[in-house]
C-alpha positions in Angstrom: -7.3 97.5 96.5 -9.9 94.8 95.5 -11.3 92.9 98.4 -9.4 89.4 98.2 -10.2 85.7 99.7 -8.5 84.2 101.9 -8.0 81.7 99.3 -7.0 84.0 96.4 -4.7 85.7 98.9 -3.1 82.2 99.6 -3.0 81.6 95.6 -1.3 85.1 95.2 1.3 84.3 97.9 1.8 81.0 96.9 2.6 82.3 93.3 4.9 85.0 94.6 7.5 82.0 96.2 7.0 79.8 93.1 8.2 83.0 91.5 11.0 83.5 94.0 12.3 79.7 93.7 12.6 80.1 89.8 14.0 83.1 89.5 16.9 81.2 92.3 17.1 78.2 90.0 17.7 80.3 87.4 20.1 82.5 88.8 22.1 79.6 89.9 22.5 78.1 86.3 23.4 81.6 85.0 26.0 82.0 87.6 27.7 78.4 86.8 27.6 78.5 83.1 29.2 82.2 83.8 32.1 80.4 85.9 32.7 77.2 83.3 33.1 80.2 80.8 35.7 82.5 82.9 37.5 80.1 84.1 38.1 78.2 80.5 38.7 82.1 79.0 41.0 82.5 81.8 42.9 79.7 80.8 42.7 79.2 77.3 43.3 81.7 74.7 40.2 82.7 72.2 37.8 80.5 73.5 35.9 79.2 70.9 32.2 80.9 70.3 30.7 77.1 69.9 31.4 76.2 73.3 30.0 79.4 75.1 27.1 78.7 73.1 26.8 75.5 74.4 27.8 75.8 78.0 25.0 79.0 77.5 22.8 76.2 76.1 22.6 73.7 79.0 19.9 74.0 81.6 20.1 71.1 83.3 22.1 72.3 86.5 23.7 69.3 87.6 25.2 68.6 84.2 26.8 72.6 85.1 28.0 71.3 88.3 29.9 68.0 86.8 31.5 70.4 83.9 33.2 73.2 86.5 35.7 71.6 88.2 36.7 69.6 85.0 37.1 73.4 83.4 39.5 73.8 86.1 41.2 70.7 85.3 41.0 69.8 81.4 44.5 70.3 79.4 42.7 71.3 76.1 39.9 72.7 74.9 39.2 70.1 72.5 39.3 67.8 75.6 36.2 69.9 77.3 34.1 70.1 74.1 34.3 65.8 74.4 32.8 66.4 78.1 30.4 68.5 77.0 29.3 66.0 74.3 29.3 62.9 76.8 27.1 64.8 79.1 24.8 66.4 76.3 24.3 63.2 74.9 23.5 61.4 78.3 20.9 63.5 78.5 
């Protein structure tokens, strides 16, 4: 192994936990668009491709975490594709 500075060796292990902290992040937004999309399968029949797209499609996790409990809680599907448009075009 290559003799490393103190410095590159702090630069390597910063790297490493800026790795670690993405790869989280994005973990955490797979996991919740996964949820909005079980649970609205679960509850409505044939879930329309458009809005697994889009759920797939959003990567700003807090608009995820305002859109799961209303998939618990919409009566439609049409209703949930409006909340997804408000927030999308919020944003």
């Amino acid at each position: 192994m290559p003799f490393l500075s103190t410095i590159e060796e702090n630069a390597q292990a910063k790297g490493k936990e800026i790795g670690k902290e993405i790869g989280k992040e994005i973990g955490a937004r797979k996991n919740c668009q996964e949820n909005i999309i079980k649970i609205l399968s679960s509850r409505f029949a044939n879930l329309p491709e458009k809005i697994i797209y889009t759920i797939k499609q959003i990567d700003d996790m807090s608009i995820l975490e305002n859109l799961l409990l209303p998939s618990i809680q919409v009566n439609s599907v049409e209703e949930f594709q409006q909340l997804i448009d408000s927030y999308v075009t919020q944003n």
